[in-house]
VMD Tcl script that draws the C-alpha trace (Angstrom):
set ca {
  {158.92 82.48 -123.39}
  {155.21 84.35 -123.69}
  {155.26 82.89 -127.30}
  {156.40 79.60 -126.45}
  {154.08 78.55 -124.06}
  {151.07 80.93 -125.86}
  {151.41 83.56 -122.82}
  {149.19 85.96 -125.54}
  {145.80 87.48 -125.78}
  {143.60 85.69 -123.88}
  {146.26 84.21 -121.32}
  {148.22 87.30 -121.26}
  {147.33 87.29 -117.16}
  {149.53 84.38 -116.93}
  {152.86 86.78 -117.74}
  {152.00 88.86 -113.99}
  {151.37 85.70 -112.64}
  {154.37 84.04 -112.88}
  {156.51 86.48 -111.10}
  {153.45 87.25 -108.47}
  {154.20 83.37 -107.98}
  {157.77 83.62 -107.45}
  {157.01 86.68 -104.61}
  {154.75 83.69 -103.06}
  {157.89 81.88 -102.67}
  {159.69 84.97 -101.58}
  {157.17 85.29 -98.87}
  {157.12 81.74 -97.45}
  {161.20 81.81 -97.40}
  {161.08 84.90 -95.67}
  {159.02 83.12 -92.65}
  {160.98 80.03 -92.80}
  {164.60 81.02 -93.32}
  {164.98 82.97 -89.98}
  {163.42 79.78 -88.11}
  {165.58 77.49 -89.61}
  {168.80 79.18 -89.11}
  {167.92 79.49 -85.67}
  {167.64 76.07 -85.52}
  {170.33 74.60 -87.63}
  {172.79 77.37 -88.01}
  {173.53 80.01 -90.26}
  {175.58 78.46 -92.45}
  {174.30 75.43 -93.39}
  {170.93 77.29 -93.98}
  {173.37 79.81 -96.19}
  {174.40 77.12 -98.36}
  {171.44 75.07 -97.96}
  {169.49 77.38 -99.24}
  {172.00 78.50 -102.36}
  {172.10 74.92 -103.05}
  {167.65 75.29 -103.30}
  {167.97 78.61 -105.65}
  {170.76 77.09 -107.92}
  {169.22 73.82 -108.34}
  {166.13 74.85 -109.08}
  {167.13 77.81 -111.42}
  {168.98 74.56 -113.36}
  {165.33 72.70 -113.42}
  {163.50 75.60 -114.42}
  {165.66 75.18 -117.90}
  {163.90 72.15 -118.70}
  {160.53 72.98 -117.86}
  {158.08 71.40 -120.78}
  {155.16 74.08 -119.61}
  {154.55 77.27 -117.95}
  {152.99 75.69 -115.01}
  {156.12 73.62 -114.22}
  {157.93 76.10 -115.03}
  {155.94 78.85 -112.37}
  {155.79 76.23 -109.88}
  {159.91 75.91 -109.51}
  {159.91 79.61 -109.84}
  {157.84 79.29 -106.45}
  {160.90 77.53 -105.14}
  {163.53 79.12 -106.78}
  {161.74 82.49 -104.71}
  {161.57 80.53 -101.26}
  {165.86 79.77 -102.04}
  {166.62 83.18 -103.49}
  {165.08 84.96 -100.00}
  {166.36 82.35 -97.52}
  {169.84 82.98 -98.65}
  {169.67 86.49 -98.49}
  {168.54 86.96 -94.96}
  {170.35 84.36 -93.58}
  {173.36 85.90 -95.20}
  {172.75 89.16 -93.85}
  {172.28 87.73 -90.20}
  {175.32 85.71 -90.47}
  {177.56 88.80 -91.67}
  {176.33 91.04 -89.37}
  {176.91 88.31 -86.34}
  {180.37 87.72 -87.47}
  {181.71 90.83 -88.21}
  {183.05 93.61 -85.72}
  {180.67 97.05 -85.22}
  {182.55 99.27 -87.35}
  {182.50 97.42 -90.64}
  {179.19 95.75 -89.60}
  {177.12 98.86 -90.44}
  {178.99 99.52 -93.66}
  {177.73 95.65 -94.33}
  {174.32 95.98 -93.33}
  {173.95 99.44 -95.68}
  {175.77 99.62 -98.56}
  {177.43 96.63 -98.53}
  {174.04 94.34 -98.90}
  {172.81 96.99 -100.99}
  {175.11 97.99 -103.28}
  {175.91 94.14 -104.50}
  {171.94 93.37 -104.90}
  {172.53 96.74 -107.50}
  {175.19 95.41 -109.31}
  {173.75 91.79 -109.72}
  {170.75 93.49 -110.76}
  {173.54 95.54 -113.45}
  {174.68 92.90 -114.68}
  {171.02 90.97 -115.28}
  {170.47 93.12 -118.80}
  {173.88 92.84 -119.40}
  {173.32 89.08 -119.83}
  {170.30 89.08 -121.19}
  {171.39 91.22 -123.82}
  {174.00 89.24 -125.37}
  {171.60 85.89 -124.74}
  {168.22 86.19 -125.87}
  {167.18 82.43 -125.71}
  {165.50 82.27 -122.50}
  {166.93 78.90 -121.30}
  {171.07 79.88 -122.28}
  {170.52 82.96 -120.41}
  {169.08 80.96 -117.41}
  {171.51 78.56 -117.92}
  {174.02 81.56 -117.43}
  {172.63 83.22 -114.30}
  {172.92 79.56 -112.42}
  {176.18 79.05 -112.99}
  {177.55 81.64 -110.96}
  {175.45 79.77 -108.07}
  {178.85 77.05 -108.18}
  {181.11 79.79 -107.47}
  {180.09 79.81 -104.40}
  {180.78 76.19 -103.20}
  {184.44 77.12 -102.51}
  {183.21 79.69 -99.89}
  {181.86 76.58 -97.47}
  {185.49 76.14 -96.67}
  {185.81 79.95 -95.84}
  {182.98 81.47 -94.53}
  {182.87 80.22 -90.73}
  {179.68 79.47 -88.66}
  {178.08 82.17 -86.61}
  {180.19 82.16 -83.03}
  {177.31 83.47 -81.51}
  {174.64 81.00 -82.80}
  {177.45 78.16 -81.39}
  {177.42 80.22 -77.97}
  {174.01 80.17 -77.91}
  {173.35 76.69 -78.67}
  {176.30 75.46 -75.80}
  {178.89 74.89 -78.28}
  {181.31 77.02 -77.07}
  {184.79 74.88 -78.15}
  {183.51 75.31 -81.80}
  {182.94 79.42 -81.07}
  {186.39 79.27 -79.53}
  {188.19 78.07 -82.61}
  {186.69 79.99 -84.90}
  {186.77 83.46 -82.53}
  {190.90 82.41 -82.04}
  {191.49 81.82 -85.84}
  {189.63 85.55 -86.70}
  {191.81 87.16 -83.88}
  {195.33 85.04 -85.64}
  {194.38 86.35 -88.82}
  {193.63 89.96 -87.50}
  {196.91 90.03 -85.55}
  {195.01 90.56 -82.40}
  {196.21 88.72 -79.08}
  {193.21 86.58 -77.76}
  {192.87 85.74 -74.16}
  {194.19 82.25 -73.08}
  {190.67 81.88 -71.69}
  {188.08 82.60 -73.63}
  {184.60 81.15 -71.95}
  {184.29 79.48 -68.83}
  {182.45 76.60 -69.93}
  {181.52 75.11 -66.65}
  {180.07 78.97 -65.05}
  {178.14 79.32 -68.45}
  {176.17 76.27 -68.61}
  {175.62 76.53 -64.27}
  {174.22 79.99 -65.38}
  {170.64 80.31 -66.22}
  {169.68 82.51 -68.38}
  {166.53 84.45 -67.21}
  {162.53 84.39 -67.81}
  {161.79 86.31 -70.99}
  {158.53 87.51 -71.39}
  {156.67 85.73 -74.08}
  {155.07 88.12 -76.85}
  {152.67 87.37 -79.00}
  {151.34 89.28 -82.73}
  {148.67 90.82 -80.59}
  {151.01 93.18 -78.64}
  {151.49 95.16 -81.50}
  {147.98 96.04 -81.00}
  {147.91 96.20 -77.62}
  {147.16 100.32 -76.85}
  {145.55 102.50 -79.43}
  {148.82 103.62 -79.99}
  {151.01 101.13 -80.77}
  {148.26 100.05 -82.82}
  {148.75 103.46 -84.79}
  {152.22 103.09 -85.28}
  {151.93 99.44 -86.37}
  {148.70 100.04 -89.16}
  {150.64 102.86 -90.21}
  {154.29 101.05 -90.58}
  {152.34 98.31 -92.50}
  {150.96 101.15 -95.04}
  {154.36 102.16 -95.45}
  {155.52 99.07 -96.31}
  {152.98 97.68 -98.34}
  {152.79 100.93 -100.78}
  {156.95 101.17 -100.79}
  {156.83 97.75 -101.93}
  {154.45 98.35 -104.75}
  {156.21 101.39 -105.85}
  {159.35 99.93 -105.97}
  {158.74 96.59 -107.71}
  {155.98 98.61 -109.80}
  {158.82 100.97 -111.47}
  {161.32 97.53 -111.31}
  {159.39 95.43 -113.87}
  {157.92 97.94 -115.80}
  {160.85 98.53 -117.73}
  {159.93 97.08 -120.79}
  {157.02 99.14 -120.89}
  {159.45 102.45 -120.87}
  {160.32 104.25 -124.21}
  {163.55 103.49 -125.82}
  {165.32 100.05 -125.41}
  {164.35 97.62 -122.72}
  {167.76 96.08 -121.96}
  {169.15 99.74 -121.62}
  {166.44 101.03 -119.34}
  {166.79 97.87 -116.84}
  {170.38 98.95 -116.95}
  {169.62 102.03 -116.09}
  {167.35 101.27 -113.52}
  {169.55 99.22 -111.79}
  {172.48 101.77 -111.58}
  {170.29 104.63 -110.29}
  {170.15 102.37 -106.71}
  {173.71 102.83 -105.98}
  {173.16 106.83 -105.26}
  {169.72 106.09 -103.69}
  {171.97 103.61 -101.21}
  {174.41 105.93 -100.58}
  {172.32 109.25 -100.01}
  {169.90 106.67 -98.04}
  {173.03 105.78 -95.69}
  {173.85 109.65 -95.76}
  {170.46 110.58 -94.26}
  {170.90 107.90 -91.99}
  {173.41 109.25 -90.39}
  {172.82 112.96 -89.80}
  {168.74 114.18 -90.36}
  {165.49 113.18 -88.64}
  {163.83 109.80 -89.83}
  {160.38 110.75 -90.53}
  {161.73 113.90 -92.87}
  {164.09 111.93 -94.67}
  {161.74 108.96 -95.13}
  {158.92 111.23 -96.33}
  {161.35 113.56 -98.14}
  {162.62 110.20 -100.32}
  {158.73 109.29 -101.10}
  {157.29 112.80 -101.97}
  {160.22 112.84 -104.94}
  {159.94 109.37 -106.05}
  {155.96 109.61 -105.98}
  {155.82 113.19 -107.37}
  {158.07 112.86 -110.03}
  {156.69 109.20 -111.17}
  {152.95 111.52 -111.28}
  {154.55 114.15 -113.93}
  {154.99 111.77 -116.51}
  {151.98 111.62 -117.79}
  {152.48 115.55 -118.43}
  {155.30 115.00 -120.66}
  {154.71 114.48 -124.22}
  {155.13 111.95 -126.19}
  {158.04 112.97 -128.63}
  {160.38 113.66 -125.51}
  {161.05 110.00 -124.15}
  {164.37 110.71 -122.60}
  {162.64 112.79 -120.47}
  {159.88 110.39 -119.73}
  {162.78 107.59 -118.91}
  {164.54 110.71 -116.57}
  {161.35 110.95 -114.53}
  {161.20 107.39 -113.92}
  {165.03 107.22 -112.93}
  {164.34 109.88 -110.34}
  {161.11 108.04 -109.03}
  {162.93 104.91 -108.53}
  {166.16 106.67 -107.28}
  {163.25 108.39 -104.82}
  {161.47 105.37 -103.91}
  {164.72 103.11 -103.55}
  {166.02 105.31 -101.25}
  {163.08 105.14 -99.01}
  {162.74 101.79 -98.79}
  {166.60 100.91 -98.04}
  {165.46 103.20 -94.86}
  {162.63 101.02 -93.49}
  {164.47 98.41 -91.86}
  {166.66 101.14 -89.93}
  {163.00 103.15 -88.83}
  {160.96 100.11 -88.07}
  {163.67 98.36 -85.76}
  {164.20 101.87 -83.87}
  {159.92 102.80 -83.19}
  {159.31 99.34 -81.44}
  {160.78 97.67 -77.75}
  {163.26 94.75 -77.70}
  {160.32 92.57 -76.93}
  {158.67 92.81 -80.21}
  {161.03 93.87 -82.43}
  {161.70 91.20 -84.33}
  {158.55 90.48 -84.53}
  {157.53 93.91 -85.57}
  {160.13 93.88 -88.40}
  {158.54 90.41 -89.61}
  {155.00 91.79 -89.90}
  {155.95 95.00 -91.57}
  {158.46 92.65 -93.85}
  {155.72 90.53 -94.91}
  {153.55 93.48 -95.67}
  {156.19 94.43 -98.20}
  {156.17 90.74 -99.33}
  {152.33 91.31 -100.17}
  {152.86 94.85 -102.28}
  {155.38 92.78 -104.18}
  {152.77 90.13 -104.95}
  {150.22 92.34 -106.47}
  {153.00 94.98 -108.30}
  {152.77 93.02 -111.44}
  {149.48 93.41 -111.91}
  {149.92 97.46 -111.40}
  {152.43 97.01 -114.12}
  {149.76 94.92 -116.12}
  {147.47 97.63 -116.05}
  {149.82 99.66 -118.36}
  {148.65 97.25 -121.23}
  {144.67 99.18 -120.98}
  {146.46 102.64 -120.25}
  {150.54 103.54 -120.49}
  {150.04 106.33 -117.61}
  {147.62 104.71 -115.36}
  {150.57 102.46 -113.37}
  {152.49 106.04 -112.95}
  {149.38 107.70 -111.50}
  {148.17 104.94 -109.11}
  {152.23 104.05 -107.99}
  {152.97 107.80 -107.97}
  {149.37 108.87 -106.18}
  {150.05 105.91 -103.78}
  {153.29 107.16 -102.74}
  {152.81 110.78 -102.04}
  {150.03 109.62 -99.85}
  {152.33 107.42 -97.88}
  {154.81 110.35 -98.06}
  {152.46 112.57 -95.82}
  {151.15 109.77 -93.48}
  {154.85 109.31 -92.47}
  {155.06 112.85 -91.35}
  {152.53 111.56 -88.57}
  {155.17 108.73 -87.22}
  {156.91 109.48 -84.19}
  {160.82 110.54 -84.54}
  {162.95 108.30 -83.45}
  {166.60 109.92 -84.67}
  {169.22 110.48 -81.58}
  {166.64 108.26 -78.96}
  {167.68 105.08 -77.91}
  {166.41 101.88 -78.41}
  {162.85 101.06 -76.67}
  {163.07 98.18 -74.24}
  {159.58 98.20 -73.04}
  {156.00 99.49 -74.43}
  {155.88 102.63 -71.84}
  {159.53 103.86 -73.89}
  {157.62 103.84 -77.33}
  {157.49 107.43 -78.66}
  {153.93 108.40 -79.44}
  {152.31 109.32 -82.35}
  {152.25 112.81 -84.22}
}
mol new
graphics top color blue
foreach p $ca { graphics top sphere $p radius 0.5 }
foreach p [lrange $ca 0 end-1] q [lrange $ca 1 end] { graphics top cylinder $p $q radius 0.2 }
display resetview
């Protein structure tokens, strides 16, 4: 592909282009898909949105120059996001409390890993860049069959009035779950009489609104941003490791599934802020020692960089669960949308940390690793939310260290 459309030399700033491109897209789906399901529903969004990413992908195969080609990229990022939240807000509306936190951590998780896996796997055994895209869109159609099995979110129906469409699908769960459902379900005529009461209206400026929240919400973007960047850094450097490529994005992939699971783990029993900052001062520290190592001993350099990413995967597979728990029902969404789109941003501009390499091999390490250590101590200074309950108002928000 680089040789193909002459991405060499003089245009090599094309190559961290393309995929900055395709994080554009990523960021635009991310502030459209949540609005549209909200609107239309979650699963014709789902498959609306599969039907964007496979499509595309399919175009993308034809593409007669790199700027066609970037722009559906663009897309194929908007489709590739959209489906992913929207699939993670469906599942975690339709399924019970026990098995929905299971789904929301590992579950999500641990399948992004292995379709990451299985990514080198392909590309491995198909090294012409179109057959191997061809490949990776295919599955897409595998998943037409699951419009006639996944169901539509009962509580987006419930919330939009349609409560006979909720009913069927809450009575055909509790058939095939051998559970005995009540013979009335909703009360149709008391619900719609009932009027559901004033919210207050919040706006991006009430993050800001005491010195502070305004702490916590500077600082929460920080962490985001620099997570990002180390994360997708280490991701598509890769072929820059020593040894060969396809094995080392293999290997980065699998190193996630332990960095879930230990993430999940420290979920569950230690503080947030020591757990979160524990995660980053390994991934950051180790990721800075590699420029120590010499250069006869590459499995070791390839080690260190396993460990960063294990380090800095962890941490960020803990964000969502610290941001939502620091700010009030009022804003939380909205907090969790502004720190997400932070991360959006350090995703944009990793490639060109990863570009740097080409002037220096150490310098990404020591600006990724440097970067995260920082962010490592500055969320020692975040309050601790672990065993507190869940802010409803701006007077409940814990204060800052």
């Amino acid at each position: 592909l680089l040789l193909q459309w002459n991405l060499v030399c003089e245009d090599d700033w094309k190559a961290p282009l393309t995929t900055s491109l395709f994080f554009v897209g990523v960021l635009i789906g991310s502030f459209i898909s949540g609005q549209l399901s909200d609107r239309f529903g979650r699963k014709n969004i789902l498959f609306l949105t599969m039907a964007v990413q496979t499509g595309f992908s399919f175009l993308q195969i034809f593409s007669t120059s790199w700027e066609m080609f970037t722009v559906l990229f663009l897309i194929v990022g908007m489709g590739q996001i959209s489906n992913y939240v929207v699939a993670f807000i469906l599942g975690t509306e339709i399924l019970g409390k026990s098995v929905r936190i299971i789904f929301s951590t590992l579950g999500v998780c641990i399948f992004f890993a292995i379709g990451y896996m299985l990514l080198p796997l392909f590309a491995y055994f198909i090294r012409d860049w179109r057959m191997l895209l061809l490949a990776l869109t295919v599955p897409g159609l595998f998943c037409i069959p699951l419009w006639w099995i996944i169901p539509e979110s009962p509580r987006w129906l419930i919330s939009q009035g349609r409560y006979k469409e909720a009913e069927v699908i809450i009575r055909k769960a509790a058939k095939i779950n051998g559970v005995p459902a009540p013979a009335v379900l909703f009360d149709t005529a008391e619900m719609q009489d009932s009027k559901p009461q004033q919210q207050q209206k919040a706006i991006l400026l009430d993050l800001f609104r005491t010195r502070n929240i305004a702490t916590i919400t500077i600082m929460s973007l920080l962490l985001w941003f620099f997570t990002s960047v180390g994360y997708f850094g280490l991701s598509l450097s890769t072929p820059n490791w020593h040894g060969n490529a396809y094995i080392n994005c293999f290997l980065s992939a699998v190193i996630e599934v332990p960095a879930y699971v230990i993430a999940w783990l420290l979920l569950r029993s230690l503080p947030r802020r020591y757990s979160l900052s524990g995660t980053l001062f390994l991934g950051g520290g180790v990721v800075l020692f590699i420029q120590l190592v010499p250069a006869d001993f590459n499995v070791l350099s390839v080690g260190l960089v396993m460990v960063g990413k294990f380090g800095i995967t962890a941490a960020f597979s803990m964000l969502y669960v610290y941001n939502v728990e620091l700010y009030p029902t009022l804003v939380r969404n909205m907090a969790v949308g502004a720190t997400s789109t932070a991360s959006r941003l350090g995703s944009i501009i990793a490639p060109y940390f990863v570009y740097l390499g080409a002037y220096d091999r150490f310098l990404p390490y020591i600006l990724m690793g440097s970067l995260t250590v920082l962010i490592g101590i500055l969320t020692l200074f975040l309050p601790e939310s672990y065993g507190n309950p869940l802010p409803e108002s701006f007077e409940q928000m814990l204060k800052v260290k």
